[in-house]
N, CA, C and O atoms as a Maestro MAE file, in Angstrom:
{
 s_m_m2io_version
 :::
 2.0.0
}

f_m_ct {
 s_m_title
 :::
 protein
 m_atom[192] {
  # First column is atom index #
  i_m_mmod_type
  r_m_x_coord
  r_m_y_coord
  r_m_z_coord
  i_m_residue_number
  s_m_chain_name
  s_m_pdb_residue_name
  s_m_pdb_atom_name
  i_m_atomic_number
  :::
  1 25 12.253 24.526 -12.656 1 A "UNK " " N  " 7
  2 3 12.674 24.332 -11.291 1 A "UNK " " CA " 6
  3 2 14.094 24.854 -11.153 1 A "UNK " " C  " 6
  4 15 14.767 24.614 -12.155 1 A "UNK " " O  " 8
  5 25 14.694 25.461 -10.249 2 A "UNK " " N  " 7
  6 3 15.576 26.019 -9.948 2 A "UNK " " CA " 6
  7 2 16.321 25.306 -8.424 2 A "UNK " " C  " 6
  8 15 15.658 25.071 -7.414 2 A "UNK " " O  " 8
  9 25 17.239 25.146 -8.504 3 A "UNK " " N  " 7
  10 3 18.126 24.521 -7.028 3 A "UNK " " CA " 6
  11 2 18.538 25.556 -6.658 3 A "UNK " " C  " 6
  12 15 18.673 26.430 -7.515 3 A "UNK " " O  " 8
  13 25 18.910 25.875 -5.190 4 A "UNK " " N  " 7
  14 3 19.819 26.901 -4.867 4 A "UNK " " CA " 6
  15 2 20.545 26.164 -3.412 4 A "UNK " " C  " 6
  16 15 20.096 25.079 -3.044 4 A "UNK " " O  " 8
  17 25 21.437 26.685 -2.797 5 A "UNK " " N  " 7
  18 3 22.366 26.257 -2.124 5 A "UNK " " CA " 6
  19 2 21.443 26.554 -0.573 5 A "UNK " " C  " 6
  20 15 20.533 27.380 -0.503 5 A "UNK " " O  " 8
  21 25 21.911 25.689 0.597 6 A "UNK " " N  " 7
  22 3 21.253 25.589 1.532 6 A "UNK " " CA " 6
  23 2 21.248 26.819 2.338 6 A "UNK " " C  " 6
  24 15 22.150 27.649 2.223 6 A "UNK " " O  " 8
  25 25 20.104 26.988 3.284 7 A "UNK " " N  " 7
  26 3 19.908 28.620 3.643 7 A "UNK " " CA " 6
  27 2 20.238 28.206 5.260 7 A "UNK " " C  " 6
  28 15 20.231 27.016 5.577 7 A "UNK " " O  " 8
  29 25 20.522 29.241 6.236 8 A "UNK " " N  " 7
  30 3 20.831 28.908 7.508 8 A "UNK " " CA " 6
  31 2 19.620 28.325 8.160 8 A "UNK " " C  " 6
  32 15 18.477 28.569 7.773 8 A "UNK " " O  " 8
  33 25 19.925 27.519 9.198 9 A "UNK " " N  " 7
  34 3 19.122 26.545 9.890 9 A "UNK " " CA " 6
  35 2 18.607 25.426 8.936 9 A "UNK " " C  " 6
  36 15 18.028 24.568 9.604 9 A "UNK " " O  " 8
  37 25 18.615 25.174 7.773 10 A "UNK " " N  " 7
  38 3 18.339 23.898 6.977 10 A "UNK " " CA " 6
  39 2 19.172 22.359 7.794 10 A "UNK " " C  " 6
  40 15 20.272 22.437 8.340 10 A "UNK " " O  " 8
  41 25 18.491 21.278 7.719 11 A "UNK " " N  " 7
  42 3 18.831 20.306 8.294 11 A "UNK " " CA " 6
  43 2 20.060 19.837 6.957 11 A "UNK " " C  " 6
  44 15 19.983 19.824 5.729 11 A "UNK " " O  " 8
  45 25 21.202 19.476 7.986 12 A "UNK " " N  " 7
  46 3 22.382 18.891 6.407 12 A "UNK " " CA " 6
  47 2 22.036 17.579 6.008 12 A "UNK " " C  " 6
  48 15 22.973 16.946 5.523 12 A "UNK " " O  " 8
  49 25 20.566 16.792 6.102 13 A "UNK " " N  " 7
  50 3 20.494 15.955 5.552 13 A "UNK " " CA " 6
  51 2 18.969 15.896 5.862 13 A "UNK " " C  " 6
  52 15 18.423 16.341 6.872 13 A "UNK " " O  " 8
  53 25 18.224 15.097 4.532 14 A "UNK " " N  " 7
  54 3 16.801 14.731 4.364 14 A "UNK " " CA " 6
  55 2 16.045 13.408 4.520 14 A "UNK " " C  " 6
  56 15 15.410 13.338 3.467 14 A "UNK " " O  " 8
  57 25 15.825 12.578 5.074 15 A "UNK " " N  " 7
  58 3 14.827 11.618 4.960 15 A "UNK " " CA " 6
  59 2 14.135 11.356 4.500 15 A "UNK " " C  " 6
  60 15 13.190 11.860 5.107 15 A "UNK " " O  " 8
  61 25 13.463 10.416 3.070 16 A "UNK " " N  " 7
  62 3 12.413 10.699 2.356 16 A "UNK " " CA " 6
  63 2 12.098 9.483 1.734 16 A "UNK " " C  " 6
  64 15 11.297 9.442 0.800 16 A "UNK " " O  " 8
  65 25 13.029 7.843 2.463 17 A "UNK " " N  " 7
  66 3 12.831 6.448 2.132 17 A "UNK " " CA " 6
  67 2 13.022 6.000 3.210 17 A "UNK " " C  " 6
  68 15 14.105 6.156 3.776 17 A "UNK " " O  " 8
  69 25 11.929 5.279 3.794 18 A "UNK " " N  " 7
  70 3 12.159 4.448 5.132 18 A "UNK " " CA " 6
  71 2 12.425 2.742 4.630 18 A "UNK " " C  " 6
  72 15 12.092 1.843 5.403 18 A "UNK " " O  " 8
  73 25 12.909 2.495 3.583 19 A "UNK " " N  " 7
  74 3 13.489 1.008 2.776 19 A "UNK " " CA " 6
  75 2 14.375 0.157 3.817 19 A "UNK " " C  " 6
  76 15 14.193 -0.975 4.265 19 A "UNK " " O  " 8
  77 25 15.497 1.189 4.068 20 A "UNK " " N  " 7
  78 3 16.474 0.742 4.824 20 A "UNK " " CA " 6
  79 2 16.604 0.344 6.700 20 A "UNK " " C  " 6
  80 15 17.312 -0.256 7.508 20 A "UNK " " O  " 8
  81 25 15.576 1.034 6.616 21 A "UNK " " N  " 7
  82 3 14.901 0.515 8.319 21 A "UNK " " CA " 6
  83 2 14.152 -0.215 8.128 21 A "UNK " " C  " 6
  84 15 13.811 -0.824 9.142 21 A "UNK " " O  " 8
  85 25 13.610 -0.530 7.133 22 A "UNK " " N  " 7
  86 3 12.025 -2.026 6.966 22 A "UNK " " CA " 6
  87 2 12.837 -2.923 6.771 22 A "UNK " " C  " 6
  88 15 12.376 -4.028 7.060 22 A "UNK " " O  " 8
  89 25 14.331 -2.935 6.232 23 A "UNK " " N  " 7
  90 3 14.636 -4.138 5.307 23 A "UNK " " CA " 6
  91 2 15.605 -4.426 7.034 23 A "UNK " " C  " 6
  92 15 15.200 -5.435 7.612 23 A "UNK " " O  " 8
  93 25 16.429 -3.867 7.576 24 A "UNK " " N  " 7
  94 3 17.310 -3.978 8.199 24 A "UNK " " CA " 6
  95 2 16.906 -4.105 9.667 24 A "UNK " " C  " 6
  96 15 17.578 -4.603 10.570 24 A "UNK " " O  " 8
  97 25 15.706 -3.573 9.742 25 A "UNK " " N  " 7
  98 3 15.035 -3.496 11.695 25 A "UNK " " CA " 6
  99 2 13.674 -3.805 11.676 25 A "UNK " " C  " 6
  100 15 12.988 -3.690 12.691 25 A "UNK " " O  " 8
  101 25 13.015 -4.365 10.105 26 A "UNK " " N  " 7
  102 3 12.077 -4.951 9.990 26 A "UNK " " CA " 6
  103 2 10.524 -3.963 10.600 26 A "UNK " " C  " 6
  104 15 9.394 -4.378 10.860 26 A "UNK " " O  " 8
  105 25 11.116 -2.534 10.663 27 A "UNK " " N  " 7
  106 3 10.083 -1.558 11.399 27 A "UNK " " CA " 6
  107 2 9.123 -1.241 10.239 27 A "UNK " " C  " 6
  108 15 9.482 -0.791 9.151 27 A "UNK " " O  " 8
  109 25 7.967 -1.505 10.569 28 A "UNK " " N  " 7
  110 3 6.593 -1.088 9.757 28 A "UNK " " CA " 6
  111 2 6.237 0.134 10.188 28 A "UNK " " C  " 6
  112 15 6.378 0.434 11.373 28 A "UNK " " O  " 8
  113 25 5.726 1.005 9.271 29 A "UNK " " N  " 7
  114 3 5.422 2.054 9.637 29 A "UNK " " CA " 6
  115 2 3.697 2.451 10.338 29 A "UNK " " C  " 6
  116 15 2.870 1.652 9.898 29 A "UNK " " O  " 8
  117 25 3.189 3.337 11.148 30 A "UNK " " N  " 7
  118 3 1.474 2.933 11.600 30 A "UNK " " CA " 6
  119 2 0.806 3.324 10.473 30 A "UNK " " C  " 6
  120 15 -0.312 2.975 10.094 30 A "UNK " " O  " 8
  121 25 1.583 4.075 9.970 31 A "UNK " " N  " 7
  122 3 1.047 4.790 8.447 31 A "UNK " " CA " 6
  123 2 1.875 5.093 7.520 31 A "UNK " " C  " 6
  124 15 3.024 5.536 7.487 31 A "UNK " " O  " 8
  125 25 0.777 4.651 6.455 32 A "UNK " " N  " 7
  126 3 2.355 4.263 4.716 32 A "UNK " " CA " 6
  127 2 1.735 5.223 3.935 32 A "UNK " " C  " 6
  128 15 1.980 5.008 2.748 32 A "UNK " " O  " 8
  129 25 1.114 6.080 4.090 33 A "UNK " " N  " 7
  130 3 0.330 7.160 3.022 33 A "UNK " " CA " 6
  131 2 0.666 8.409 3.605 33 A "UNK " " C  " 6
  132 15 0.764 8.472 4.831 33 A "UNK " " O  " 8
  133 25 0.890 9.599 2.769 34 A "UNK " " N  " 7
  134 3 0.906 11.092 3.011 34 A "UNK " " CA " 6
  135 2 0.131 11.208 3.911 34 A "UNK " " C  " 6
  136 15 0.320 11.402 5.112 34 A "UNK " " O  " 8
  137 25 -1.153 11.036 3.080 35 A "UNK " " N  " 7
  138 3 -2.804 11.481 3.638 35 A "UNK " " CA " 6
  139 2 -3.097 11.258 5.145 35 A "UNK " " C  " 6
  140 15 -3.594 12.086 5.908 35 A "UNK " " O  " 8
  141 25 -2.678 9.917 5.457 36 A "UNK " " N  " 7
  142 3 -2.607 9.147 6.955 36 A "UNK " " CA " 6
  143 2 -1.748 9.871 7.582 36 A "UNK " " C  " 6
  144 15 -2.200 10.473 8.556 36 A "UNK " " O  " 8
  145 25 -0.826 9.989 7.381 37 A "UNK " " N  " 7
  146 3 0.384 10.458 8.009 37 A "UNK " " CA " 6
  147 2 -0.369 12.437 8.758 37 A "UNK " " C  " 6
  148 15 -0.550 13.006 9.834 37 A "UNK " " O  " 8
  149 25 -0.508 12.658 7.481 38 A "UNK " " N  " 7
  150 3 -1.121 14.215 7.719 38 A "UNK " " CA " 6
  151 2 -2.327 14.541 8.782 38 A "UNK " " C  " 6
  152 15 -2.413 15.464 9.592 38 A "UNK " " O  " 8
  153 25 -3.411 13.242 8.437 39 A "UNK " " N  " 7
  154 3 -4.155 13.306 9.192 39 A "UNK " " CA " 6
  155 2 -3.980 12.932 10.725 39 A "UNK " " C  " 6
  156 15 -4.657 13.546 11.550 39 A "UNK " " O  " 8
  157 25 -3.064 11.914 11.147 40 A "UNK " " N  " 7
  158 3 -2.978 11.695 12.036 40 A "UNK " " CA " 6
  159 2 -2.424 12.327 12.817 40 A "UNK " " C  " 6
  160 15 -2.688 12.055 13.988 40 A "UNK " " O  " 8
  161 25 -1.412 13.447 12.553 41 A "UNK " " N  " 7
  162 3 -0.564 14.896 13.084 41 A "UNK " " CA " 6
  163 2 -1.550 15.376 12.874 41 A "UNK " " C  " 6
  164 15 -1.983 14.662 13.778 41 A "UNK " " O  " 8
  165 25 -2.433 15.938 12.544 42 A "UNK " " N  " 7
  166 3 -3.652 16.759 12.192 42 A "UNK " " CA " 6
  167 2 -4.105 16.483 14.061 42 A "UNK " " C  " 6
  168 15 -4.133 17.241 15.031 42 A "UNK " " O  " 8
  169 25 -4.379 15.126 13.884 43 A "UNK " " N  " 7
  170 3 -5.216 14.612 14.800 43 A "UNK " " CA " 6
  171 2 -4.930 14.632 16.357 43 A "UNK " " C  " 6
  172 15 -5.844 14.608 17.181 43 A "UNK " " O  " 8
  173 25 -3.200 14.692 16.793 44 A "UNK " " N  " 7
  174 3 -1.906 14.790 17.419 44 A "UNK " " CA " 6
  175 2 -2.521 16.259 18.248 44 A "UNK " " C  " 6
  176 15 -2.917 16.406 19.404 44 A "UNK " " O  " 8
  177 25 -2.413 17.111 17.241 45 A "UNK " " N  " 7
  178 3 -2.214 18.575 17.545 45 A "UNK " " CA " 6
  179 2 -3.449 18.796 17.790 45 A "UNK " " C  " 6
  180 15 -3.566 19.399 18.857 45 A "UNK " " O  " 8
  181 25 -4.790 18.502 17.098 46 A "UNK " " N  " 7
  182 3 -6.076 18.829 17.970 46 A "UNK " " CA " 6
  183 2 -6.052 18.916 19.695 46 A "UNK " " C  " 6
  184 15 -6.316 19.796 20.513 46 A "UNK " " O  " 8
  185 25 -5.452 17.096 19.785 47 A "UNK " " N  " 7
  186 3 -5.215 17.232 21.476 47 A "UNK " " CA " 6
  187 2 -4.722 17.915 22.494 47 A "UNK " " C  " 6
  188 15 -5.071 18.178 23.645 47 A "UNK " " O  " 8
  189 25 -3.707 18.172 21.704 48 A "UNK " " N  " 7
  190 3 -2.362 19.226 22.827 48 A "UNK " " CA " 6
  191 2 -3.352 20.154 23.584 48 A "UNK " " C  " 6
  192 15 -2.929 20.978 24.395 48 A "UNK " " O  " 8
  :::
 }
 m_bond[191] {
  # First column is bond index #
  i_m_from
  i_m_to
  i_m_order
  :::
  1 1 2 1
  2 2 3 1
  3 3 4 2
  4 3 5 1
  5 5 6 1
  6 6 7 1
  7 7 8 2
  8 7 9 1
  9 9 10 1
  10 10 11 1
  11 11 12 2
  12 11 13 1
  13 13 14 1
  14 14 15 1
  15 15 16 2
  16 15 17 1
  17 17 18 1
  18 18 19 1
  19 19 20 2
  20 19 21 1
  21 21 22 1
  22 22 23 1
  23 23 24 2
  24 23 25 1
  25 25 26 1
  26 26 27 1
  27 27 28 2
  28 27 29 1
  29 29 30 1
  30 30 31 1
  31 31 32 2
  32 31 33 1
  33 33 34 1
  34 34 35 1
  35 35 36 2
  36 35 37 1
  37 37 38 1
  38 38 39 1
  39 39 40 2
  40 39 41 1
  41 41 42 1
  42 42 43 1
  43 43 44 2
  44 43 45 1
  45 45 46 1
  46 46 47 1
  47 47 48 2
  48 47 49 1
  49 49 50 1
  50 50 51 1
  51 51 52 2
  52 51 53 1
  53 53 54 1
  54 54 55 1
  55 55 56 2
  56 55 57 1
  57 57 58 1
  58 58 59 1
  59 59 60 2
  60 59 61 1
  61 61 62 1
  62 62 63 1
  63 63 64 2
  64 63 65 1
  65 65 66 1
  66 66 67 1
  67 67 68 2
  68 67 69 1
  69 69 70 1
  70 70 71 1
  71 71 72 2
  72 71 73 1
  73 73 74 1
  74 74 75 1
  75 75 76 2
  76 75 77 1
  77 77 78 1
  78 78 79 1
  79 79 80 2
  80 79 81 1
  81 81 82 1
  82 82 83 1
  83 83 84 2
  84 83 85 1
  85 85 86 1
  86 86 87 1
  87 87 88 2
  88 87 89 1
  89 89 90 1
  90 90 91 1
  91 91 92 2
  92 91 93 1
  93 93 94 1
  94 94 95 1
  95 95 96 2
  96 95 97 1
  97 97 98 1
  98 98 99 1
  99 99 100 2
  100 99 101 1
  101 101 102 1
  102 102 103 1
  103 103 104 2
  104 103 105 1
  105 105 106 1
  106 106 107 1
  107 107 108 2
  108 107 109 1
  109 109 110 1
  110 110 111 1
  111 111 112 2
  112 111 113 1
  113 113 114 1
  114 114 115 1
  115 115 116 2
  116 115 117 1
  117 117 118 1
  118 118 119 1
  119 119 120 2
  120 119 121 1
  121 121 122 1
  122 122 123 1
  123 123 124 2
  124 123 125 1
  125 125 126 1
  126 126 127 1
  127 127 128 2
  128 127 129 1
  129 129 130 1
  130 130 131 1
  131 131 132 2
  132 131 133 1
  133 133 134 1
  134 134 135 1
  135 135 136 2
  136 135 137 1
  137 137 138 1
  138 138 139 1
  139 139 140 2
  140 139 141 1
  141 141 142 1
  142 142 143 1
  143 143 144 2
  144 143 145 1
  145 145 146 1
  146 146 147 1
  147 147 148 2
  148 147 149 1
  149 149 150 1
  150 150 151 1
  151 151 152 2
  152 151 153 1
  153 153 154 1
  154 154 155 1
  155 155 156 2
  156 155 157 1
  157 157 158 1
  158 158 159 1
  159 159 160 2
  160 159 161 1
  161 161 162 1
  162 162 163 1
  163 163 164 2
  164 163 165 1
  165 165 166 1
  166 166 167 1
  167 167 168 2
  168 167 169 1
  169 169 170 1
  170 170 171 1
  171 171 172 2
  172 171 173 1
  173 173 174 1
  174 174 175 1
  175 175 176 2
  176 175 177 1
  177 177 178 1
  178 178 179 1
  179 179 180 2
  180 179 181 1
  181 181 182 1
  182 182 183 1
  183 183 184 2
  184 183 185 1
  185 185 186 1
  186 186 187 1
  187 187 188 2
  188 187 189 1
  189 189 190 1
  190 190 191 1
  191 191 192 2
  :::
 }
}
């Protein structure tokens, strides 16, 4: 694996633990799995 330095338009920060909003605003997520998550944007964009 190789790192390299950020390319233009990259966001300067990532999201990738929602811990600190469950523990602090008690927010559950509608979906706690990749798979769910994917499918349900899957499911989103059929409609449009």
């Amino acid at each position: 694996m190789r790192y390299e330095g950020r390319r233009p338009g990259d966001p300067p920060v990532l999201v990738a633990d929602a811990r600190k909003i469950r523990e602090r605003l008690g927010w559950i997520p509608a979906y706690d799995d990749l798979e769910g998550i994917i499918y349900s944007a899957w499911q989103w964009e059929k409609k449009r």
